[in-house]
C-alpha positions in Angstrom: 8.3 136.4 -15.3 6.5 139.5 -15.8 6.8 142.3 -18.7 5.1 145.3 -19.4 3.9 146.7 -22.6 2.4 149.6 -24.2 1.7 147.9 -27.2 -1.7 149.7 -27.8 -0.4 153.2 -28.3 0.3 153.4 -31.6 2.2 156.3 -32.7 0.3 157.8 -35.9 3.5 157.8 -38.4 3.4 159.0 -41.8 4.1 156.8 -44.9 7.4 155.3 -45.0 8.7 156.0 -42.2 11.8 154.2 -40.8 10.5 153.3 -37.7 9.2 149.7 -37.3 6.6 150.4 -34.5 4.9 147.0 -35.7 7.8 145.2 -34.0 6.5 145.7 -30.7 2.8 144.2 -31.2 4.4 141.4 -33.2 6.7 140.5 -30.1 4.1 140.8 -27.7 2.1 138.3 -29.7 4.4 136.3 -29.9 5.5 135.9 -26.5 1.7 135.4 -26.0 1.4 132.3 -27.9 5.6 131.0 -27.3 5.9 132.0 -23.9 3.0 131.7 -21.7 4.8 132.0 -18.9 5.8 135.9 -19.4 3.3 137.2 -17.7 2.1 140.6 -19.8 0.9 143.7 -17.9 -0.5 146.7 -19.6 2.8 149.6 -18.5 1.8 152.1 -15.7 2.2 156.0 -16.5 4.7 157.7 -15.7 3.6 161.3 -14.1 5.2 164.5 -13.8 7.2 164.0 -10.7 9.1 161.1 -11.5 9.7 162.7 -15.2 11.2 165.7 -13.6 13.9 163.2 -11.7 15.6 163.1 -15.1 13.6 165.9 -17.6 13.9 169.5 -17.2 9.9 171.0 -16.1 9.7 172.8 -19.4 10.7 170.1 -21.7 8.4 167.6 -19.8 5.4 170.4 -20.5 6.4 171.1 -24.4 5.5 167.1 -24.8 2.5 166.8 -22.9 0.7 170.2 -24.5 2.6 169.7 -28.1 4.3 173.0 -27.8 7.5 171.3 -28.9 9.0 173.1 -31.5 9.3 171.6 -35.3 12.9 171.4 -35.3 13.0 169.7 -31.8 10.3 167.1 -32.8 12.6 166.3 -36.0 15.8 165.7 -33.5 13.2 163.2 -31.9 12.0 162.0 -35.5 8.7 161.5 -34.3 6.2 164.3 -35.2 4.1 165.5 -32.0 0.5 163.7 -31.4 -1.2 162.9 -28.2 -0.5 158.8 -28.8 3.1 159.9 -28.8 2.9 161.6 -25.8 1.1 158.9 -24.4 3.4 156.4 -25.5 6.5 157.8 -24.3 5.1 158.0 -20.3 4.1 154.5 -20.7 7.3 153.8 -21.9 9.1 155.2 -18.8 6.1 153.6 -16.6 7.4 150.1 -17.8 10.9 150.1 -17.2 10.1 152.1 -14.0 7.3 149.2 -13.1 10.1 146.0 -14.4 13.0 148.0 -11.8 10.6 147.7 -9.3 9.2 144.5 -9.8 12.9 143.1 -10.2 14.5 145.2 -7.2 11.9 143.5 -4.5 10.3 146.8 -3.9 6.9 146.2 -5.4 4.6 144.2 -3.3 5.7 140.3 -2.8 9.3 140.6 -2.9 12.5 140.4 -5.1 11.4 139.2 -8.6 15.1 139.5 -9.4 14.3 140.1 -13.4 11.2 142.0 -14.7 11.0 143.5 -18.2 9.6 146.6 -20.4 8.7 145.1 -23.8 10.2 148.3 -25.6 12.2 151.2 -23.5 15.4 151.6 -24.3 15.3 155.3 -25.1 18.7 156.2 -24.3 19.1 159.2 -26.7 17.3 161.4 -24.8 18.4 164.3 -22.3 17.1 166.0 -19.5 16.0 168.9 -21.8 15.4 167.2 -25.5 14.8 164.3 -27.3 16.9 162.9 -30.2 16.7 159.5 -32.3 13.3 158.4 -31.8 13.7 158.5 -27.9 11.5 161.2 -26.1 11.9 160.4 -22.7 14.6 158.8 -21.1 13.4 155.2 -19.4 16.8 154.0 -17.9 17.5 157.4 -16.0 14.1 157.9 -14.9 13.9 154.5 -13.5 17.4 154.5 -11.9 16.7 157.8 -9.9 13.2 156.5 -9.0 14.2 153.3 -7.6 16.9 155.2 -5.6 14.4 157.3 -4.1 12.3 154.1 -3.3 15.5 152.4 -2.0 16.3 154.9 0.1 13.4 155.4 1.4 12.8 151.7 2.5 16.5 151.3 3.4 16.7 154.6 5.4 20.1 153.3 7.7 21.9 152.8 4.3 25.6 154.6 4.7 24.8 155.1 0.8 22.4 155.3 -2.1 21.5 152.5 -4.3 24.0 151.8 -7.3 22.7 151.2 -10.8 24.4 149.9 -13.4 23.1 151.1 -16.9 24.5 148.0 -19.1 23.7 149.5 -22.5 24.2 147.3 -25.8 22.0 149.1 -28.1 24.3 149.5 -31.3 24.0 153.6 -30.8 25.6 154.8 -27.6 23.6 156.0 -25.1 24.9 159.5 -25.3 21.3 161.0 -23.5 22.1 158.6 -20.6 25.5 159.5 -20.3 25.0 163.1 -20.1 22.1 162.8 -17.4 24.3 160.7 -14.9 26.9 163.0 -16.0 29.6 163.1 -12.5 26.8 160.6 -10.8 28.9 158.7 -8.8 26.4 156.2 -7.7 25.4 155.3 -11.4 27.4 153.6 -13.6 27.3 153.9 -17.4 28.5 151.3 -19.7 28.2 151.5 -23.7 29.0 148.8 -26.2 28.2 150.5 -29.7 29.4 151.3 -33.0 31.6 153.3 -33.3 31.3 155.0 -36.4 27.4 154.9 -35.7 24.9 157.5 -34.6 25.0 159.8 -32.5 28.0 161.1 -34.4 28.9 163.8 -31.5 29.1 161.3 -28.3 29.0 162.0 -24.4 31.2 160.5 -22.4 29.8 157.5 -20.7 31.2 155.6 -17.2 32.7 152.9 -19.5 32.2 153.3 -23.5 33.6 150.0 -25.9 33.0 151.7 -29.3 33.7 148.4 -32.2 34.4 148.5 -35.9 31.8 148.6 -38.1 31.2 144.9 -39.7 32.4 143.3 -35.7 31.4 139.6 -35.4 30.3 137.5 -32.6 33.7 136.2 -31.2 35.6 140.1 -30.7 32.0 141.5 -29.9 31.7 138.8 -26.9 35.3 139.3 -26.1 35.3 143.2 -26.1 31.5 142.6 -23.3 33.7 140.2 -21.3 36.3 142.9 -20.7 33.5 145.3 -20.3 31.8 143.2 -17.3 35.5 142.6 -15.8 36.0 146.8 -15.6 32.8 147.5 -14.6 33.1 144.8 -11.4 36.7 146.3 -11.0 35.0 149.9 -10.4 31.4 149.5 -9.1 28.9 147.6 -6.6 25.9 147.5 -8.4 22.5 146.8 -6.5 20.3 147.3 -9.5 21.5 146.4 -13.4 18.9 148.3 -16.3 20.3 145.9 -19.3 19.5 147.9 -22.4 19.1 144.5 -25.0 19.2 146.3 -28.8 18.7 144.1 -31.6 20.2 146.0 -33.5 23.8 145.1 -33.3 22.6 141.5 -35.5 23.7 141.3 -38.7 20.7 142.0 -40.4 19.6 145.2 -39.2 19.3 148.0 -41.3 20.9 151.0 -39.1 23.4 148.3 -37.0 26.4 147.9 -39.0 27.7 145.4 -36.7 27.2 141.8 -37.8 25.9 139.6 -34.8 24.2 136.2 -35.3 21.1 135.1 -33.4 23.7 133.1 -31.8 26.0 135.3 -30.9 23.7 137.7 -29.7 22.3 134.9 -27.3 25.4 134.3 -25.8 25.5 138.5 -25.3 22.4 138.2 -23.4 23.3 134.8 -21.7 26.7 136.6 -20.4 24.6 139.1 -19.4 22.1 137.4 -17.4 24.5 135.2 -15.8 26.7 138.2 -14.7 24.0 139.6 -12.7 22.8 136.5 -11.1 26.3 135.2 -10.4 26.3 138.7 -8.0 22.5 138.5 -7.3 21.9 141.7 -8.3 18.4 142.2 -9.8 17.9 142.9 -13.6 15.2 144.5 -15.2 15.3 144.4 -19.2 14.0 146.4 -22.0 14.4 146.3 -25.7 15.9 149.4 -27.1 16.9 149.2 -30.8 16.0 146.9 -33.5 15.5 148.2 -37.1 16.0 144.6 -39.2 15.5 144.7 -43.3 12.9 141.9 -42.3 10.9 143.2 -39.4 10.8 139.6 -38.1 14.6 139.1 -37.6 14.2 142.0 -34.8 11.1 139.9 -33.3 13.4 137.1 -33.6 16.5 138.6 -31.5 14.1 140.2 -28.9 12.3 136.2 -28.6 15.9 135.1 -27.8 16.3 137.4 -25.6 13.1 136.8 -23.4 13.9 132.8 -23.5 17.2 133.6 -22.1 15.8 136.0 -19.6 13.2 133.5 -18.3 15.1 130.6 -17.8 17.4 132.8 -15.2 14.1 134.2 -13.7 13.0 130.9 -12.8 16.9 130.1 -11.0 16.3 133.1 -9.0 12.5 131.6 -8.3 13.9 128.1 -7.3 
């Protein structure tokens, strides 16, 4: 299975703050010495064009020249540096390069899963940032592969339908506003609902859950998620937003997940999409555990459950 990483631009964060961006160099370690068989690839960039498929031109300029202004760059809670700006096309340029890996559209066919070893950023909109997400991965890379698609696929009677399956804690209220009376994407959000953001957009499908929610009502409430979102869509393309941040032990989650029960999230997940045969590709989103190797922990899970379904479709 193949993931992509970013792993070497390190945003230069002042001391103490909240943002774990060690997490990602510890995972890719780890899945370096655990899992051999994910196959790491340094993540592509993403360039202006394919920015501008979900980011307004003057908000993808303010990030690359740094003419953000202050108050913006606090919404993002990142403050402007050329690593960040860096960072957040590579960000894009992995779950843009797992989408296509995964949707058979890269060179040597379908892949059928493929993942970005962070992404995720699903706060962001077309014109702004918010929540430590500058650009928005999931959008760009659903309009992207639809232009690919469509391309390749030039008889289709319709585009190719994504479905966003979003369980990050937060809701993905930067997603939901971009697709925003997009018919052929589907937005689904299983989140907090007390949690950040506190003003929310209105996503396809949103399953908001009481803070403290364990394992058996959070697995129940994704099952009834899945059933609606088959009842209303055909997707040909599934970007599964994995957060770790709905586990127990997370500092900004609220909810109260176990490892295991946030295996069997992923598991349900996985086997969803290859019941259909519809091609996955991953990425991290949230994680902000009290113990930084918790969150390393979840995101191993998930890339052990993600594997072993990469290697049915590879059978």
């Amino acid at each position: 299975m193949q993931a992509f990483y970013a792993t070497h631009f390190v945003l230069p964060l002042p001391p103490g703050h909240r943002f774990p961006m060690a997490k990602y160099q510890l995972l890719h370690d780890r899945l370096a010495h655990e899992l051999p068989a994910v196959r790491m690839d340094q993540a592509p960039i993403a360039n202006d064009g394919e920015l501008a498929l979900a980011h307004t031109p003057a908000y993808i300029e303010a990030i690359t020249q740094g003419t953000l202004a202050a108050p913006a760059q606090r919404e993002i809670g990142f403050p402007w540096s050329p690593q960040m700006a860096e960072r957040a096309r590579r960000s894009v340029g992995a779950t843009v390069a797992a989408a296509r890996l995964a949707l058979g559209l890269a060179a040597g066919g379908v892949a059928g899963i493929a993942a970005n070893l962070a992404g995720g950023t699903h706060h962001a909109y077309a014109d702004k940032g918010a929540g430590f997400c500058v650009f928005n991965d999931a959008a760009v890379a659903a309009k992207l592969m639809q232009a690919e698609w469509a391309r390749q696929h030039r008889q289709a009677r319709r585009p190719l339908q994504v479905a966003v399956i979003d369980l990050d804690v937060h809701q993905g209220n930067g997603t939901a506003s971009i697709f925003a009376g997009d018919d052929s994407v589907f937005t689904l959000s299983l989140h907090g609902q007390k949690n950040f953001p506190f003003r929310k957009e209105a996503s396809d499908l949103d399953v908001e859950l009481p803070d403290g929610c364990l394992d058996a009502p959070y697995l129940q409430a994704l099952e009834l998620a899945l059933d609606e979102l088959e009842r209303r869509f055909e997707p040909g393309l599934i970007l599964f937003l994995a957060g770790a941040d709905p586990f127990e032990g997370d500092r900004l989650g609220r909810l109260s997940l176990s490892y295991d029960g946030l295996e069997a999230r992923d598991r349900r997940v996985f086997d969803w999409a290859w019941q259909r045969r519809i091609p996955l590709a991953l990425a991290m989103a949230g994680g902000y555990g009290v113990n930084i190797d918790d969150t390393v922990q979840v995101q191993m899970n998930t890339y052990r459950v993600a594997l072993e379904y990469w290697r049915r479709w590879h059978l």
